[in-house]
C-alpha positions in Angstrom: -71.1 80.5 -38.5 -73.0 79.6 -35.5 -77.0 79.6 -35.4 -76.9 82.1 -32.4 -74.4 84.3 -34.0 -77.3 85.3 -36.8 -80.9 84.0 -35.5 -83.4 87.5 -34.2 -83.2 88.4 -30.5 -85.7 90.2 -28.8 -88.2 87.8 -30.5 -92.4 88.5 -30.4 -93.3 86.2 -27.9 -96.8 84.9 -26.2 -98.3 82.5 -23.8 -100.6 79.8 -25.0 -104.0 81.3 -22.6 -103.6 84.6 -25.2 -106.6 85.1 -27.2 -105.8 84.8 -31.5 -107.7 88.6 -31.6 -105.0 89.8 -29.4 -101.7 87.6 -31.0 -103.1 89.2 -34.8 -103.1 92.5 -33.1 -99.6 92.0 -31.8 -98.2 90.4 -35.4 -99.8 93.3 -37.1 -98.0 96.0 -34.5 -94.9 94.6 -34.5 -95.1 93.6 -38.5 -94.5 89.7 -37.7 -96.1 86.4 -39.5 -94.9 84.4 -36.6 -94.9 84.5 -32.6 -93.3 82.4 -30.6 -95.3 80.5 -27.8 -93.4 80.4 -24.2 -94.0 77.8 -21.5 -95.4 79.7 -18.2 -94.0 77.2 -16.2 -90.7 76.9 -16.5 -88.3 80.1 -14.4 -86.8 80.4 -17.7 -88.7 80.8 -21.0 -88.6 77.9 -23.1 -90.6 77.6 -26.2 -93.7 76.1 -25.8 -95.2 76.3 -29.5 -95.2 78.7 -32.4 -98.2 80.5 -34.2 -98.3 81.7 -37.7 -100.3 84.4 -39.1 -101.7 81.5 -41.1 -102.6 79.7 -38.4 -105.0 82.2 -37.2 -106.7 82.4 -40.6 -107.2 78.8 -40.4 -108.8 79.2 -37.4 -111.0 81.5 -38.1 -111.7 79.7 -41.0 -112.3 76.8 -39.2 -114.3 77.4 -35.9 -115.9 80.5 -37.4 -116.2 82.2 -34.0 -114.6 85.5 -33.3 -110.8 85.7 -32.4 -111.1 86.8 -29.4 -113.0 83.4 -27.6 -110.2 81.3 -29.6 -107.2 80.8 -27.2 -103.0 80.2 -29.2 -103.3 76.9 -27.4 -106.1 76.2 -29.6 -104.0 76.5 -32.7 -100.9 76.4 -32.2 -98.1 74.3 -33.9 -96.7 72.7 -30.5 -93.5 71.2 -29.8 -92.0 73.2 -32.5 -88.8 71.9 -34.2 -85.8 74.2 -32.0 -82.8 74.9 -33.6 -79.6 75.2 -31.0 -77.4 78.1 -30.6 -74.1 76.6 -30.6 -75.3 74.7 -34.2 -73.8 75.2 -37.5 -75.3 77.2 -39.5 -75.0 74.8 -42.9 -76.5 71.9 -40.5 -79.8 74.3 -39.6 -80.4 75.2 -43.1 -80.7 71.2 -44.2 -82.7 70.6 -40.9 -85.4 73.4 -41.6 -85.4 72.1 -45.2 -85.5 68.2 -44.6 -88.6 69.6 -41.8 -90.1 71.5 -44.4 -90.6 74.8 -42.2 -89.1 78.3 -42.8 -88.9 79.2 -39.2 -87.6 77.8 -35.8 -87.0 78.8 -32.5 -83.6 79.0 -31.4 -83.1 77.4 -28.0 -79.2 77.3 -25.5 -77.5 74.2 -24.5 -80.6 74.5 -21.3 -83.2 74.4 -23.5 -83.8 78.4 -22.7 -85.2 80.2 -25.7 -82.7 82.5 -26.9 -83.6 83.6 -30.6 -85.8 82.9 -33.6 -84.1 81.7 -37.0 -86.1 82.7 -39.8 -85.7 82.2 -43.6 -85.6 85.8 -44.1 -82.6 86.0 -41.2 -80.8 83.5 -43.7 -81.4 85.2 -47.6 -80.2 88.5 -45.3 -76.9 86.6 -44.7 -76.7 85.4 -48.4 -77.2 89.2 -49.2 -74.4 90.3 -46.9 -72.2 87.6 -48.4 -72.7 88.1 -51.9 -72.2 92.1 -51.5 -69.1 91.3 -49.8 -68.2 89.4 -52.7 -69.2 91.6 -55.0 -66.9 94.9 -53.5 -63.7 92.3 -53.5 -64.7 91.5 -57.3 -64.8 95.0 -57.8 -61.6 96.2 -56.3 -59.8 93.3 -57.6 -59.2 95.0 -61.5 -57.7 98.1 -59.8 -55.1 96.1 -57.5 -54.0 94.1 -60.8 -53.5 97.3 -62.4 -51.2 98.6 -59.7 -49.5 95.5 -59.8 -48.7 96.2 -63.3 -48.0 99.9 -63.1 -44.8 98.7 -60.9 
């Protein structure tokens, strides 16, 4: 399976001149611990940085000034590790575990952010799998049955 055929679309994305008050206020509406951070230059987004709901404590933590005068630039984990679309999906796993991070931007062959790869995006997989599994398991005594009742 391909990166791209299981990373998030539609992804929460922001700009790096955003203030944090205004990123935690978007993370806690759309119910995310991570935002992407887009690049205004380019015509096509391309991910500039990532911020973590952890990030932002740290900040405020840090600078001890209110969220609103702290800019994502400020904070932000830049030059993310990207993950490719068209990469297998075995190969991302060991690169987000050899990086040590839980979460990646998925970029196209262009560098255009397409997606977000999460570790929650892969136990989901794992899930789907293992119910699949499970239902053949479970069908399985019932063919060998019919198989013998012949």
């Amino acid at each position: 399976m391909k990166v791209g055929e299981m990373c998030s679309r539609g992804v929460v994305s922001t700009f790096e001149g955003a203030s944090l008050r205004d990123v935690a206020a978007l993370m806690k509406e759309r119910h995310v611990g991570a935002v992407v951070v887009i690049a205004k230059f380019p015509t096509t987004p391309q991910p500039a940085g990532i911020i973590t709901d952890r990030e932002i404590v740290r900040a405020q933590l840090t600078h001890v000034a209110d969220l609103s005068r702290l800019r994502v630039a400020d904070v932000m984990t830049k030059s993310p590790l990207t993950l490719r679309d068209d990469d297998e999906l075995e190969d991302a796993v060991e690169t987000l575990r050899e990086s040590g991070v839980r979460r990646a931007p998925v970029v196209n062959a262009r560098g255009d952010f397409v997606g977000f790869l999460s570790t929650d995006d892969l136990i989901a997989e794992v899930a789907r799998q293992v119910s699949t599994l499970a239902r053949m398991l479970q069908r399985q005594p019932a063919q060998e049955w019919r198989q013998r009742a012949s």
